[in-house]
PyMOL Python script that loads the backbone (N, CA, C, O; Angstrom):
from pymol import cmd

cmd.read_pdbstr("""\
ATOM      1  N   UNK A   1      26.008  -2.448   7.470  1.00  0.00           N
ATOM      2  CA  UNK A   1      27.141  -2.770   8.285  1.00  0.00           C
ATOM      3  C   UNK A   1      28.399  -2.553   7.451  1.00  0.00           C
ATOM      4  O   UNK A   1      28.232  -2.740   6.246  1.00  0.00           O
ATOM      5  N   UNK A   2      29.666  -2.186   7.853  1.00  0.00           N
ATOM      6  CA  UNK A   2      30.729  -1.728   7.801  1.00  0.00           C
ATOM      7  C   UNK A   2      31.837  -2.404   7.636  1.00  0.00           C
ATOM      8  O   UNK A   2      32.294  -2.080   8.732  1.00  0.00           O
ATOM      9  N   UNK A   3      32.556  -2.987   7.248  1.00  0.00           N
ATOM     10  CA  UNK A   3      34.058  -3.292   7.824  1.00  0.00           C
ATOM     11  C   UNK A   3      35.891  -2.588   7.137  1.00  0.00           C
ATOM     12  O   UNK A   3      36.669  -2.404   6.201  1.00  0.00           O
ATOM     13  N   UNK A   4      35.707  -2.525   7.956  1.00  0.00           N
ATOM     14  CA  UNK A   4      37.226  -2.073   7.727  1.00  0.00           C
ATOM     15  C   UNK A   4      38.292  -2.636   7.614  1.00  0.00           C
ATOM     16  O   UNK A   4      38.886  -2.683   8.691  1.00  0.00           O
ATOM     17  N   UNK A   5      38.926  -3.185   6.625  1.00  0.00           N
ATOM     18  CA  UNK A   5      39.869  -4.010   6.164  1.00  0.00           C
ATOM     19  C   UNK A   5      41.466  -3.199   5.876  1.00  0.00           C
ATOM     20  O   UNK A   5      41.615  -1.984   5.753  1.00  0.00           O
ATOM     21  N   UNK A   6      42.669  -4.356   5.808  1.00  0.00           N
ATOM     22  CA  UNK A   6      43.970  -3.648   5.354  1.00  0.00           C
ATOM     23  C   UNK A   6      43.991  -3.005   4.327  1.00  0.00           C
ATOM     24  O   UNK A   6      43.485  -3.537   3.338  1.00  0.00           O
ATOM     25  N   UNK A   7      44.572  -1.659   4.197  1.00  0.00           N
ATOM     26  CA  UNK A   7      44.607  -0.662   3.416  1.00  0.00           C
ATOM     27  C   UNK A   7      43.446   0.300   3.748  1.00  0.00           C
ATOM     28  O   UNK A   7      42.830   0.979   2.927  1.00  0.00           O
ATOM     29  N   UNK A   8      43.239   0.248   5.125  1.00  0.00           N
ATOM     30  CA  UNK A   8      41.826   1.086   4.413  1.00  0.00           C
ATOM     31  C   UNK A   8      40.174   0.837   3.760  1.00  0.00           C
ATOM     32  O   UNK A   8      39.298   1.552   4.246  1.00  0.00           O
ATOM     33  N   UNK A   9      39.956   0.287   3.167  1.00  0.00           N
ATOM     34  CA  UNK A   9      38.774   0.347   2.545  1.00  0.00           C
ATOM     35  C   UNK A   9      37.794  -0.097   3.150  1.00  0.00           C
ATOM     36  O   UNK A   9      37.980  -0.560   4.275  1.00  0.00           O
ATOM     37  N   UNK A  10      37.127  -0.091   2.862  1.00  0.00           N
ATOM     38  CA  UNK A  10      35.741   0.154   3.293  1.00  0.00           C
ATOM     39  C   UNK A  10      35.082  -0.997   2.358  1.00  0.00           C
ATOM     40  O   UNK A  10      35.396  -1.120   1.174  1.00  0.00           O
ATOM     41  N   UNK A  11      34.015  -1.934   3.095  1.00  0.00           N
ATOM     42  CA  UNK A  11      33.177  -2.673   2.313  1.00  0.00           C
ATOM     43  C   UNK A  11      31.633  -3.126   3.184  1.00  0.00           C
ATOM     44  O   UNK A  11      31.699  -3.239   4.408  1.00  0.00           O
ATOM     45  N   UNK A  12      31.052  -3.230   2.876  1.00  0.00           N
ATOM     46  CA  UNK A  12      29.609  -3.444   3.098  1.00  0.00           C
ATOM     47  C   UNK A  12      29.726  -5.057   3.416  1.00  0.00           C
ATOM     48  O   UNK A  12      30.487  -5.906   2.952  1.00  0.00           O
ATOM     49  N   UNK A  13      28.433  -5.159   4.608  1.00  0.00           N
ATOM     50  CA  UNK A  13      28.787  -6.452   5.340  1.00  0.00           C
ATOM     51  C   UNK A  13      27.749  -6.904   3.854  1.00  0.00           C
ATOM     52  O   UNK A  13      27.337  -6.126   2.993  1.00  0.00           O
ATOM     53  N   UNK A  14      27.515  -8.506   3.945  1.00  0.00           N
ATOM     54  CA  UNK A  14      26.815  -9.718   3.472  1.00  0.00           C
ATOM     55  C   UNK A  14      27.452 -10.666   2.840  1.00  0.00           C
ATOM     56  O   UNK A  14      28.622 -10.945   3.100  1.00  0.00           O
ATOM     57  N   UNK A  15      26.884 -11.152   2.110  1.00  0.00           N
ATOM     58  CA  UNK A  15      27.169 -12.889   1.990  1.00  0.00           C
ATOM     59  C   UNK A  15      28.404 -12.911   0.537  1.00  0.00           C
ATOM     60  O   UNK A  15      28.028 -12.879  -0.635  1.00  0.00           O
ATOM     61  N   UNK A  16      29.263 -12.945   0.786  1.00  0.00           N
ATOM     62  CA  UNK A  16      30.500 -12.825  -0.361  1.00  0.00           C
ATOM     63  C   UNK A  16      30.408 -14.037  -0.746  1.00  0.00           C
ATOM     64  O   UNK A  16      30.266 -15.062  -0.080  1.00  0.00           O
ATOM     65  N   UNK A  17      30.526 -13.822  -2.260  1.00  0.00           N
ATOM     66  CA  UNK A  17      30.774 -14.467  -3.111  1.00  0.00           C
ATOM     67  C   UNK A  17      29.416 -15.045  -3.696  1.00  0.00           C
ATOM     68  O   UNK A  17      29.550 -15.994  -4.469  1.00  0.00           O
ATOM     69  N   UNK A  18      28.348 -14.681  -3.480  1.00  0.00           N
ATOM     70  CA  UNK A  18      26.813 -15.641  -3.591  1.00  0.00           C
ATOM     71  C   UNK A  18      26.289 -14.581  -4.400  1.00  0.00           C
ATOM     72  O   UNK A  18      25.927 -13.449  -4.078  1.00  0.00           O
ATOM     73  N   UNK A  19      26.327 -15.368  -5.913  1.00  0.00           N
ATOM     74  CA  UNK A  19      25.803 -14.089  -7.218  1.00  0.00           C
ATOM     75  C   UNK A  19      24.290 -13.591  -6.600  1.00  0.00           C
ATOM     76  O   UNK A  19      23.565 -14.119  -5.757  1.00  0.00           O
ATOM     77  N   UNK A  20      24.180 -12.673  -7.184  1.00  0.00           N
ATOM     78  CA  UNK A  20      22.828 -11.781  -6.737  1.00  0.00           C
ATOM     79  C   UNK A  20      21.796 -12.378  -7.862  1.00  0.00           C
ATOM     80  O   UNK A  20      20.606 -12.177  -7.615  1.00  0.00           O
ATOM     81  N   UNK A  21      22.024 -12.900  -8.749  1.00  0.00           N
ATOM     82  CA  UNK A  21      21.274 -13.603  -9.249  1.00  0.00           C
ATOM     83  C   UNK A  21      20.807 -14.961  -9.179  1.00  0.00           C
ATOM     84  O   UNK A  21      19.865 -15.565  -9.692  1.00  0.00           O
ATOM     85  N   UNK A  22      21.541 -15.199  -8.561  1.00  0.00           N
ATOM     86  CA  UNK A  22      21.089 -16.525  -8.359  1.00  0.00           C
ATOM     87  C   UNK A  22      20.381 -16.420  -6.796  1.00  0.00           C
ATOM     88  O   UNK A  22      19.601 -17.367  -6.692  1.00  0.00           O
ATOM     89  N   UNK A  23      20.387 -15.929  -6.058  1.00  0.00           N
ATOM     90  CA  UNK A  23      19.629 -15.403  -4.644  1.00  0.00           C
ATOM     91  C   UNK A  23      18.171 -14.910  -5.104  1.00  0.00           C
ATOM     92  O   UNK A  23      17.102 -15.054  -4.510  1.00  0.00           O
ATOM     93  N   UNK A  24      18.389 -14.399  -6.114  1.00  0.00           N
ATOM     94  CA  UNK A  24      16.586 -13.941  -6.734  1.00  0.00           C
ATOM     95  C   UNK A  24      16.275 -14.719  -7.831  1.00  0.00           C
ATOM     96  O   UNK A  24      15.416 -14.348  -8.631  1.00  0.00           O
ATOM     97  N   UNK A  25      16.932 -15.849  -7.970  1.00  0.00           N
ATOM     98  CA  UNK A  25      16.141 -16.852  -8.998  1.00  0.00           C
ATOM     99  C   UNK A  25      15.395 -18.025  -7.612  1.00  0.00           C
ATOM    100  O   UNK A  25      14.329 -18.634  -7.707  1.00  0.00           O
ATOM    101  N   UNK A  26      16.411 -18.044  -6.358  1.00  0.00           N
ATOM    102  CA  UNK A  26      16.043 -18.639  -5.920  1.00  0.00           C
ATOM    103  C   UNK A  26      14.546 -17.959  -4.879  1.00  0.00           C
ATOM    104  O   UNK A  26      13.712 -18.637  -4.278  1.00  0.00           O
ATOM    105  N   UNK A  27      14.606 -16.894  -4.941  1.00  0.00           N
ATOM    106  CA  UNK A  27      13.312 -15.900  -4.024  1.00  0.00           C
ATOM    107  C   UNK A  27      12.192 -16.217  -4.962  1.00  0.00           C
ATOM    108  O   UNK A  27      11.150 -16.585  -4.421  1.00  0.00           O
ATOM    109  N   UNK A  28      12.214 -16.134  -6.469  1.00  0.00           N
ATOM    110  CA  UNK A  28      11.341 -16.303  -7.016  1.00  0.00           C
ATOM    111  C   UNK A  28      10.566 -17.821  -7.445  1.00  0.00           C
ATOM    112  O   UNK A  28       9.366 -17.973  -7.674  1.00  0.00           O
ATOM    113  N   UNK A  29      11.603 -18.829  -7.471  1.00  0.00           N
ATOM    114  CA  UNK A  29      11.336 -19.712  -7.214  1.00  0.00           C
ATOM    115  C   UNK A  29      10.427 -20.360  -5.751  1.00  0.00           C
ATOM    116  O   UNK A  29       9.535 -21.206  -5.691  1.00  0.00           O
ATOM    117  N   UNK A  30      11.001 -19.668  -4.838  1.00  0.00           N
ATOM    118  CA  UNK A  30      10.239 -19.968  -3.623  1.00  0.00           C
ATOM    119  C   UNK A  30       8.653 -19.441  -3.874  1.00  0.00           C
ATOM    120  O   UNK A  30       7.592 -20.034  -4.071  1.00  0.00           O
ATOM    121  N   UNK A  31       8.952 -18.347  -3.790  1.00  0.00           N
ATOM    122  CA  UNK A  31       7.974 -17.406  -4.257  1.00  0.00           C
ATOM    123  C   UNK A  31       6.699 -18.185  -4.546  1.00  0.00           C
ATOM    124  O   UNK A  31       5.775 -18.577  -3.835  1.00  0.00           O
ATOM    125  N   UNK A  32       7.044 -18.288  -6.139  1.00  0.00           N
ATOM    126  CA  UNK A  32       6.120 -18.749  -7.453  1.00  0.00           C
ATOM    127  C   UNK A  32       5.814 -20.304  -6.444  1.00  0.00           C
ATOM    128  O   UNK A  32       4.888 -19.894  -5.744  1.00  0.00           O
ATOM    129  N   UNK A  33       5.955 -21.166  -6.182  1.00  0.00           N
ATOM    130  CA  UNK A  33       5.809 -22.381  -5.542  1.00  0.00           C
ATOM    131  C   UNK A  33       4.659 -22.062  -4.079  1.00  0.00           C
ATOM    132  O   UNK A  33       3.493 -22.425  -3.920  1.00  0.00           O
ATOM    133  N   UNK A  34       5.307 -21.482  -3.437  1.00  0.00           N
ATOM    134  CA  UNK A  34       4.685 -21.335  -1.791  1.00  0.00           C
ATOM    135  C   UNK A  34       3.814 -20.369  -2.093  1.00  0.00           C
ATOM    136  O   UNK A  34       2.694 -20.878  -2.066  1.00  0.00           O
ATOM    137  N   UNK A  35       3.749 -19.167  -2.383  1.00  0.00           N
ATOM    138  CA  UNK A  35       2.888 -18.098  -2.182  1.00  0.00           C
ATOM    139  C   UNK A  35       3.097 -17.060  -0.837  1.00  0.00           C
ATOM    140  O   UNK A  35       2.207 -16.513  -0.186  1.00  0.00           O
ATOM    141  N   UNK A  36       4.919 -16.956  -0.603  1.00  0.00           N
ATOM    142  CA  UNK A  36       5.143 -16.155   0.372  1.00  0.00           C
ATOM    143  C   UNK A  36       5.356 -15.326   0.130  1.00  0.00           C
ATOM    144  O   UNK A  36       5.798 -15.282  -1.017  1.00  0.00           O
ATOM    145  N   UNK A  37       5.285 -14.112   0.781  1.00  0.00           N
ATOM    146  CA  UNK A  37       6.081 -12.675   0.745  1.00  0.00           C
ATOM    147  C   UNK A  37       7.345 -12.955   0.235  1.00  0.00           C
ATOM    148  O   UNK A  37       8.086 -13.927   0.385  1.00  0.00           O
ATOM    149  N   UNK A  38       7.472 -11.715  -0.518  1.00  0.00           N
ATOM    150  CA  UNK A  38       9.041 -11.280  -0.815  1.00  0.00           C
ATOM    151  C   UNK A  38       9.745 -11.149   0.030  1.00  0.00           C
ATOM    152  O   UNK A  38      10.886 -11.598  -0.077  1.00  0.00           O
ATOM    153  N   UNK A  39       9.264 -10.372   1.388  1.00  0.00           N
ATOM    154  CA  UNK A  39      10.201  -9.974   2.164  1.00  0.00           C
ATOM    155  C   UNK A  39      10.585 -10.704   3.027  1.00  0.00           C
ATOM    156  O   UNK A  39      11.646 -10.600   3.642  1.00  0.00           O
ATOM    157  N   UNK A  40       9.434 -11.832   3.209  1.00  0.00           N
ATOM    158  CA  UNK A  40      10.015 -13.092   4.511  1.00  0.00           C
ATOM    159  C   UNK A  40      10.477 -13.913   3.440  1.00  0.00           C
ATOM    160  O   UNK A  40      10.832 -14.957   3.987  1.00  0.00           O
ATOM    161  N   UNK A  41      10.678 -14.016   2.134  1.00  0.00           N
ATOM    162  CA  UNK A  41      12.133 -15.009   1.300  1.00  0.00           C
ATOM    163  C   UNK A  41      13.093 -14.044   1.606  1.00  0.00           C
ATOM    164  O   UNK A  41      14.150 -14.671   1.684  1.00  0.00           O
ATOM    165  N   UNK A  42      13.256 -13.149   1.769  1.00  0.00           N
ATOM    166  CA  UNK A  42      14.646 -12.063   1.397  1.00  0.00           C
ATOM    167  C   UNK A  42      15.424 -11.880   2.303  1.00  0.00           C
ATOM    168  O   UNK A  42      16.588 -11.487   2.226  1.00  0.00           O
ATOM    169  N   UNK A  43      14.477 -12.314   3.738  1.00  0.00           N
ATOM    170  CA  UNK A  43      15.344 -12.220   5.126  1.00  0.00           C
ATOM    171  C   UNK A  43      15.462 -13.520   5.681  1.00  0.00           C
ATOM    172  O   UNK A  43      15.363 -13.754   6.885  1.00  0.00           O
ATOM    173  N   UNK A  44      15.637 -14.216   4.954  1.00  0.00           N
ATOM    174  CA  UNK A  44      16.020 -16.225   5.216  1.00  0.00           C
ATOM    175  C   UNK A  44      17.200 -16.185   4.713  1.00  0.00           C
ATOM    176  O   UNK A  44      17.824 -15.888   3.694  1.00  0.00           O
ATOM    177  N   UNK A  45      17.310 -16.596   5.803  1.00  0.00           N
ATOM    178  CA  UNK A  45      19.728 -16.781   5.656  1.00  0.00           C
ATOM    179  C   UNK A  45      19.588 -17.790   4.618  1.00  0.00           C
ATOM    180  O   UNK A  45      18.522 -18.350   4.364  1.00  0.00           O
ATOM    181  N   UNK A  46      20.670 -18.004   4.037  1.00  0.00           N
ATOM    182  CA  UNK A  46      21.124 -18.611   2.630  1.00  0.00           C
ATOM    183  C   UNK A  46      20.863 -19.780   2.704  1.00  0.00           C
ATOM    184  O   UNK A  46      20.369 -20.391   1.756  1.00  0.00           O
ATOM    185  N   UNK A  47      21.213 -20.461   4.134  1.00  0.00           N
ATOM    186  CA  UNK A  47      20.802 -21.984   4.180  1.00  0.00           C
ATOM    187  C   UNK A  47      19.397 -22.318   4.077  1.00  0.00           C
ATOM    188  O   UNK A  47      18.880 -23.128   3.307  1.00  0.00           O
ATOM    189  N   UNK A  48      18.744 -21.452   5.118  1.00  0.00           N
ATOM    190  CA  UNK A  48      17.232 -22.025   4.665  1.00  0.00           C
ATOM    191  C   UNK A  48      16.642 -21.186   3.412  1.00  0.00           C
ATOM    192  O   UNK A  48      15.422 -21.348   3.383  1.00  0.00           O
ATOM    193  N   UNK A  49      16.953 -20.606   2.692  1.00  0.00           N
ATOM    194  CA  UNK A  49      15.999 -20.160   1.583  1.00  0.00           C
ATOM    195  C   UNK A  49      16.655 -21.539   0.601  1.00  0.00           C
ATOM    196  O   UNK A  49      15.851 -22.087  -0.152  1.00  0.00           O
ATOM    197  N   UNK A  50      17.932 -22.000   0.633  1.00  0.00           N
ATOM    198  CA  UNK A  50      18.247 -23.207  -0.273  1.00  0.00           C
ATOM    199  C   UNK A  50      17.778 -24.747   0.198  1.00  0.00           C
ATOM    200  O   UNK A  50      17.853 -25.744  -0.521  1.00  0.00           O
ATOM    201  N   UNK A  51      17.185 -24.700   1.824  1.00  0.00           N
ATOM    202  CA  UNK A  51      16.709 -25.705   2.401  1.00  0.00           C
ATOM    203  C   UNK A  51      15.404 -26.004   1.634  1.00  0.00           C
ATOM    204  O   UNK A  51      15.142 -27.146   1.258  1.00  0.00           O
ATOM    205  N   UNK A  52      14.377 -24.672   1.352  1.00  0.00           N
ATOM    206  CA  UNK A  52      13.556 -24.770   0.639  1.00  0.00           C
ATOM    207  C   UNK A  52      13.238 -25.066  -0.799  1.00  0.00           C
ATOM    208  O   UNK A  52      12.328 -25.773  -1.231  1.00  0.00           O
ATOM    209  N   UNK A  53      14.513 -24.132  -1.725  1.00  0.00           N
ATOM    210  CA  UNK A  53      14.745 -24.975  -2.671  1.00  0.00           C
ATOM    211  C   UNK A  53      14.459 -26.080  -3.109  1.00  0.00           C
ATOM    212  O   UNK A  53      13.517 -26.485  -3.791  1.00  0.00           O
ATOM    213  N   UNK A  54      15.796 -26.805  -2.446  1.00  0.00           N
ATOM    214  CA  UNK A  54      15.689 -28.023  -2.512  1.00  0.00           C
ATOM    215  C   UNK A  54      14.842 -29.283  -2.030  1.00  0.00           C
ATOM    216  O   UNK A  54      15.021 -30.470  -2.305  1.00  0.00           O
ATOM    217  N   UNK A  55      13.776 -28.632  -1.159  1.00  0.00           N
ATOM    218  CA  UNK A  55      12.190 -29.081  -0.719  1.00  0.00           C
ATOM    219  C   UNK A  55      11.328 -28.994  -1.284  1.00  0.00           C
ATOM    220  O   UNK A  55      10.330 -29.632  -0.949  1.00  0.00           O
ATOM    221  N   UNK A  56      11.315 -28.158  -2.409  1.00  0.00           N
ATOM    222  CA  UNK A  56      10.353 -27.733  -3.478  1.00  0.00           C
ATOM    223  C   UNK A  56      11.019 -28.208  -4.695  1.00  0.00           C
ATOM    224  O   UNK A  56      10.073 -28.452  -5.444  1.00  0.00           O
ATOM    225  N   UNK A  57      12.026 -28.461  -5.281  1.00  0.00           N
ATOM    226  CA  UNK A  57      12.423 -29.667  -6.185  1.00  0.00           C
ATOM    227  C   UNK A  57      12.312 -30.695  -5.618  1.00  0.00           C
ATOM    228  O   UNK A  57      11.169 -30.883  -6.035  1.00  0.00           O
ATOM    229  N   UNK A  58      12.492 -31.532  -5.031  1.00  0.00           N
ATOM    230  CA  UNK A  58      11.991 -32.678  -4.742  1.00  0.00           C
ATOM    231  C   UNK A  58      10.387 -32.823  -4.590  1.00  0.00           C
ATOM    232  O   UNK A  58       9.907 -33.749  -5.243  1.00  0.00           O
ATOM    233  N   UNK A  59       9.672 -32.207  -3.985  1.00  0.00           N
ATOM    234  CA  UNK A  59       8.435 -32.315  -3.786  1.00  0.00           C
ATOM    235  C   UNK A  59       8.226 -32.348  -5.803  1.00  0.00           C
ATOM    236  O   UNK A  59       7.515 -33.250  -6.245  1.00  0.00           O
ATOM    237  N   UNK A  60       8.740 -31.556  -6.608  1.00  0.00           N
ATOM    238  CA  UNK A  60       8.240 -31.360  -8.232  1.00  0.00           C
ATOM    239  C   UNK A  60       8.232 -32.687  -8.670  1.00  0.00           C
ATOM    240  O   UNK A  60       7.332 -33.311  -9.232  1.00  0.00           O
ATOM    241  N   UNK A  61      10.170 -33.289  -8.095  1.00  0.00           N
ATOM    242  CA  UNK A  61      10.300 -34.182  -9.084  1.00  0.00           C
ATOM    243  C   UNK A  61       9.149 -35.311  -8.170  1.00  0.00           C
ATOM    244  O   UNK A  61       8.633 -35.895  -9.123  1.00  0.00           O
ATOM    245  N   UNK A  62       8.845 -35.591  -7.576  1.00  0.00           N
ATOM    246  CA  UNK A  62       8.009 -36.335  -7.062  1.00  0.00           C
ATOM    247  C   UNK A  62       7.039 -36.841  -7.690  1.00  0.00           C
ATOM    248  O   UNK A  62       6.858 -38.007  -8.043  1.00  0.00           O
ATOM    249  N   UNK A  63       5.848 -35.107  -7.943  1.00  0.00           N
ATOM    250  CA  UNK A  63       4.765 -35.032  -8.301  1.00  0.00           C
ATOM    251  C   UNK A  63       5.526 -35.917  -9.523  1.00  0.00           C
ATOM    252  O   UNK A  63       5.407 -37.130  -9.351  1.00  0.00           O
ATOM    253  N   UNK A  64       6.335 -35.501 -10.804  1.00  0.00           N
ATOM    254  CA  UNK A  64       6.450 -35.344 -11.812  1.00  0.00           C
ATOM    255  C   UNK A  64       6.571 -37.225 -12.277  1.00  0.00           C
ATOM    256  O   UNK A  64       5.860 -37.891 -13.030  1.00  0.00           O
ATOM    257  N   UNK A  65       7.496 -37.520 -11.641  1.00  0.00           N
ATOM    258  CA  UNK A  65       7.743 -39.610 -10.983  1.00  0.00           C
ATOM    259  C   UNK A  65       6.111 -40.188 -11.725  1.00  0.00           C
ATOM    260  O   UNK A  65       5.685 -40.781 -12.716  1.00  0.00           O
ATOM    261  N   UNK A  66       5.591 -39.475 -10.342  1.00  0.00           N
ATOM    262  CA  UNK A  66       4.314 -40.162  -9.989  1.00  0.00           C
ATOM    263  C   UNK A  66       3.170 -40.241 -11.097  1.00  0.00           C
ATOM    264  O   UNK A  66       2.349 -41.151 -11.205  1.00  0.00           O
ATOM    265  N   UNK A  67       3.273 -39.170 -11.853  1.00  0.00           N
ATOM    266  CA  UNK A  67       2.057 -38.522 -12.886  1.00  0.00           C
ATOM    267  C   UNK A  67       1.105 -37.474 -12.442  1.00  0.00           C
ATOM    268  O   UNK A  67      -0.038 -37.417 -12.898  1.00  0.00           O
ATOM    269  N   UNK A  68       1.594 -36.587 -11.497  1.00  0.00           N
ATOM    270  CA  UNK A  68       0.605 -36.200 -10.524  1.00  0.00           C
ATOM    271  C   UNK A  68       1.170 -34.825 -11.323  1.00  0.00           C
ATOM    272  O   UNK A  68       0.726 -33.714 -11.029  1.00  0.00           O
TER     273      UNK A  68
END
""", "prot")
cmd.dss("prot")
cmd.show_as("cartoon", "prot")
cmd.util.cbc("prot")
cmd.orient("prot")
C-alpha cells in the first residue's frame, strides 16, 4: 500500500514508529512459547501479538512464583 503525502513522496503503508526488532523478538517469543506458525504471528495486528506477550509472561512469571 501507498500513500502520498505533502511534497510528493511516496511511503509504504504499516505500523510507524514500531522498531522491526522488537516485532520479531516479539514473533519469536510467541513462537518459542506456543508452537505457532510464523506466519499466523506475523499477520496479528500489534495489539494482539502484544496481548499474547504479555499472556505468556505472566503465565512464566507464574510458573516461576509457584516452583513449577
Amino acid at each position: 500500500m501507498r500513500a502520498r503525502f505533502r511534497g510528493g513522496h511516496d511511503r509504504r503503508g504499516g505500523v510507524l514508529g514500531y522498531p522491526l526488532a522488537q516485532m520479531l523478538e516479539e514473533v519469536a517469543f510467541i513462537a518459542y512459547h506456543f508452537h505457532w506458525p510464523l506466519d499466523e504471528i506475523m499477520v496479528m495486528e500489534h495489539a494482539d501479538r502484544r496481548h499474547w506477550v504479555e499472556q505468556i509472561s505472566a503465565i512464566n512469571l507464574q510458573m516461576n512464583e509457584s516452583g513449577g
